[in-house]
DRENDO-1510 file (C-alpha; in Angstrom, 1 decimal, always signed):
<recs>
REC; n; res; u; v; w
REC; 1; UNK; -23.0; +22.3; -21.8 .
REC; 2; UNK; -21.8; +25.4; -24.1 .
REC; 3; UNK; -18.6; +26.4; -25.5 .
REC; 4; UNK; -17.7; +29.8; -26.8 .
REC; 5; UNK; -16.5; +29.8; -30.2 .
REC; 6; UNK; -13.8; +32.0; -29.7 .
REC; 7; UNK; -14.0; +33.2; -33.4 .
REC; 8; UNK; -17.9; +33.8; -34.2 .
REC; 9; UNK; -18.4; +34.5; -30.4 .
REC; 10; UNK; -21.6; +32.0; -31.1 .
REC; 11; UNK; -22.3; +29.3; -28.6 .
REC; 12; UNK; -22.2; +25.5; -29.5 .
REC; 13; UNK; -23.1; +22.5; -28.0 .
REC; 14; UNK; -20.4; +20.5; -26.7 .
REC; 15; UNK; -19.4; +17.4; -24.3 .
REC; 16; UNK; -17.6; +17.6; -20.7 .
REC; 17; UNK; -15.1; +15.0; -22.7 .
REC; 18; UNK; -13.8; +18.1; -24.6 .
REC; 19; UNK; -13.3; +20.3; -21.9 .
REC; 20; UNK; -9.5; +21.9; -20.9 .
REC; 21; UNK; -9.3; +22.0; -25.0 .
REC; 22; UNK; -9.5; +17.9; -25.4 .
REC; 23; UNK; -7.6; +17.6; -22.5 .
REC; 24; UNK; -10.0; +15.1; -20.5 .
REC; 25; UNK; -9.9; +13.0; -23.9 .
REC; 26; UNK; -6.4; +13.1; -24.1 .
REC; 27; UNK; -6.0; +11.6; -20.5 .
REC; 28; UNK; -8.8; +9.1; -21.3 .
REC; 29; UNK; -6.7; +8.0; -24.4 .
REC; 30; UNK; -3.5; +7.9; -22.5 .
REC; 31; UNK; -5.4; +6.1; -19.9 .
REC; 32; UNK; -6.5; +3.4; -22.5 .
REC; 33; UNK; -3.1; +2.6; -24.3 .
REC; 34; UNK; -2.1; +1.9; -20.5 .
REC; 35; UNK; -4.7; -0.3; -20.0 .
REC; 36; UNK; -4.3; -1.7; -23.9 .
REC; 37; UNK; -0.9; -2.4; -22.8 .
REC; 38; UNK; -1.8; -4.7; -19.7 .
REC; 39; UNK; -4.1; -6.5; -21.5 .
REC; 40; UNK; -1.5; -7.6; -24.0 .
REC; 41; UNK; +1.7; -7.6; -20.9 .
REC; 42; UNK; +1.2; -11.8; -21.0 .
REC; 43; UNK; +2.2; -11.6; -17.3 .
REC; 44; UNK; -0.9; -10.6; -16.3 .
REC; 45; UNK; -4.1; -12.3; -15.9 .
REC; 46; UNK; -5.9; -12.6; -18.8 .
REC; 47; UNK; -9.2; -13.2; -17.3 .
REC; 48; UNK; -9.5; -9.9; -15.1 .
REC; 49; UNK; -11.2; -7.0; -16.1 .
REC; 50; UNK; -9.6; -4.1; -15.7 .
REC; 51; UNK; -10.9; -0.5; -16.2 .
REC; 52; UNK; -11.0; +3.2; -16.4 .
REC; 53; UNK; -12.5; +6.1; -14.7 .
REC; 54; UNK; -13.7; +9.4; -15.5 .
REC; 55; UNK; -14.1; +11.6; -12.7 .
REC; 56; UNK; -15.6; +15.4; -12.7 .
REC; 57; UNK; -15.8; +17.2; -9.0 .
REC; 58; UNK; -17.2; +20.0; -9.3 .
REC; 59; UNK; -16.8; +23.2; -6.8 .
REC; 60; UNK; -19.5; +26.1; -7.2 .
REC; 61; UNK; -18.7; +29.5; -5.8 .
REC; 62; UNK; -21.1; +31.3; -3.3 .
REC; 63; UNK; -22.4; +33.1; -5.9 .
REC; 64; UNK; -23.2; +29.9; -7.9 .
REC; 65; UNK; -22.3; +31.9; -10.9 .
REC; 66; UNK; -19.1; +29.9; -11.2 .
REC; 67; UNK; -17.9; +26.5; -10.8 .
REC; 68; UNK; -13.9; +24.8; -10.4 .
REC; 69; UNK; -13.8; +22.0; -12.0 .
REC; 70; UNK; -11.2; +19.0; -11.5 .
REC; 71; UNK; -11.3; +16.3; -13.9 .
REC; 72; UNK; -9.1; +13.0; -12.9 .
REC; 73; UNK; -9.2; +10.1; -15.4 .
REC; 74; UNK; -7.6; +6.9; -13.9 .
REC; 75; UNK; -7.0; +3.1; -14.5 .
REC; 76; UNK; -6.9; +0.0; -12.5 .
REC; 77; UNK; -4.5; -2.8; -14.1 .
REC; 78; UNK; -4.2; -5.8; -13.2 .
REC; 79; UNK; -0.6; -6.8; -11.4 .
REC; 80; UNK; +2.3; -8.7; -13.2 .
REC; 81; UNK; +2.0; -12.3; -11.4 .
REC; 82; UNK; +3.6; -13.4; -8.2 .
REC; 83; UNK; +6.7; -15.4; -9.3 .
REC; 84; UNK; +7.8; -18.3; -6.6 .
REC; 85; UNK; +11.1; -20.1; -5.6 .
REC; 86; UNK; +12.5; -22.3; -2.8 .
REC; 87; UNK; +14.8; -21.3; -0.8 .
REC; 88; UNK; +16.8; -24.2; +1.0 .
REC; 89; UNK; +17.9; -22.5; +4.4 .
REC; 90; UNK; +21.0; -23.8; +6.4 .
REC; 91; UNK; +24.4; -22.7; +8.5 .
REC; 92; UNK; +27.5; -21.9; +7.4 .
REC; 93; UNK; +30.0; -20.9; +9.5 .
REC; 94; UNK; +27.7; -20.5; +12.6 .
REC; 95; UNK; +25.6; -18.5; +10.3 .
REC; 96; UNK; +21.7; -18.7; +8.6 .
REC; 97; UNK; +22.3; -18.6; +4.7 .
REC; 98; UNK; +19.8; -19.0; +2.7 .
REC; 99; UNK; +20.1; -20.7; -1.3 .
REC; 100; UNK; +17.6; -20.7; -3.9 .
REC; 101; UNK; +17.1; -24.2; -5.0 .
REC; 102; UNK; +18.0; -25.5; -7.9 .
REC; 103; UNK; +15.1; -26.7; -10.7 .
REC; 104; UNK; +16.2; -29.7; -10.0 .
REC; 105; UNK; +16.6; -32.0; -6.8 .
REC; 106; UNK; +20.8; -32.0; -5.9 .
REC; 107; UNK; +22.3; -35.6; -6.6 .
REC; 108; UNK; +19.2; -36.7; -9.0 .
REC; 109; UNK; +20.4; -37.9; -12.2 .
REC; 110; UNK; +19.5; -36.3; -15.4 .
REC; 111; UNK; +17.5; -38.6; -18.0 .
REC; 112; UNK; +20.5; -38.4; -20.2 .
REC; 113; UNK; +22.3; -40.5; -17.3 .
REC; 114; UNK; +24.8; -37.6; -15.9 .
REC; 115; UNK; +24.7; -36.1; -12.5 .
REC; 116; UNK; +23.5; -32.9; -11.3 .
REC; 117; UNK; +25.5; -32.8; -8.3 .
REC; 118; UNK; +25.4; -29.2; -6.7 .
REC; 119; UNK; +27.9; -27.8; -4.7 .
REC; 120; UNK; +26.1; -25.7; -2.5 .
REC; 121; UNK; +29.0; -23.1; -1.3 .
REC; 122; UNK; +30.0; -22.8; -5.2 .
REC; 123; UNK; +25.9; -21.5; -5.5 .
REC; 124; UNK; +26.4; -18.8; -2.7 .
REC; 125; UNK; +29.4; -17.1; -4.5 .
</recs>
């Protein structure tokens, strides 16, 4: 591909990466810190790839002596991890409610010998 020199009016050999003045290497960096930044996020999976994509459609004119040209640059990321809790279901007052459990098991005593008694309603407030 060729680019004007817009001083010299000369030609020069250039990339489809520098094309809308950098722009496509702009979004390709912008598109990298984003992915930089999942990599690092530690609630991600480490293990999955994740990756980037350059894409140039290209739209000539009847003539042929012209062609649009749309350039999207996107990233796929890997998603934060699922967290997961137990909800203990029951009625109260004739109606479903719904309580997260505790991290512990109601009534089980603590190694220190105290008890960890939960008063369910006082959890609901």
């Amino acid at each position: 591909m060729l680019k004007i020199n817009s001083n010299t009016g000369e030609t020069v050999e250039t990339s489809l990466l520098d094309l809308i003045d950098g722009g496509v290497k702009e979004l390709a960096d912008l598109n990298m810190r984003r992915v930089l930044e999942n990599i690092r996020d530690v609630n991600t999976d480490p293990k999955k790839a994740r990756s980037i994509t350059i894409k140039f459609t290209f739209a000539p004119n009847e003539a042929r002596d012209s062609v649009a040209t749309r350039v999207q640059v996107e990233c796929k990321l890997v998603p934060v991890k699922p967290v997961e809790t137990t909800l203990d279901i029951g009625v109260d007052g004739g109606q479903a409610v719904a309580v997260e459990r505790p991290k512990y098991t109601p009534g089980q005593m603590k190694m220190d010998g105290t008890n960890t008694d939960t008063n369910i309603h006082a959890l609901r407030a």
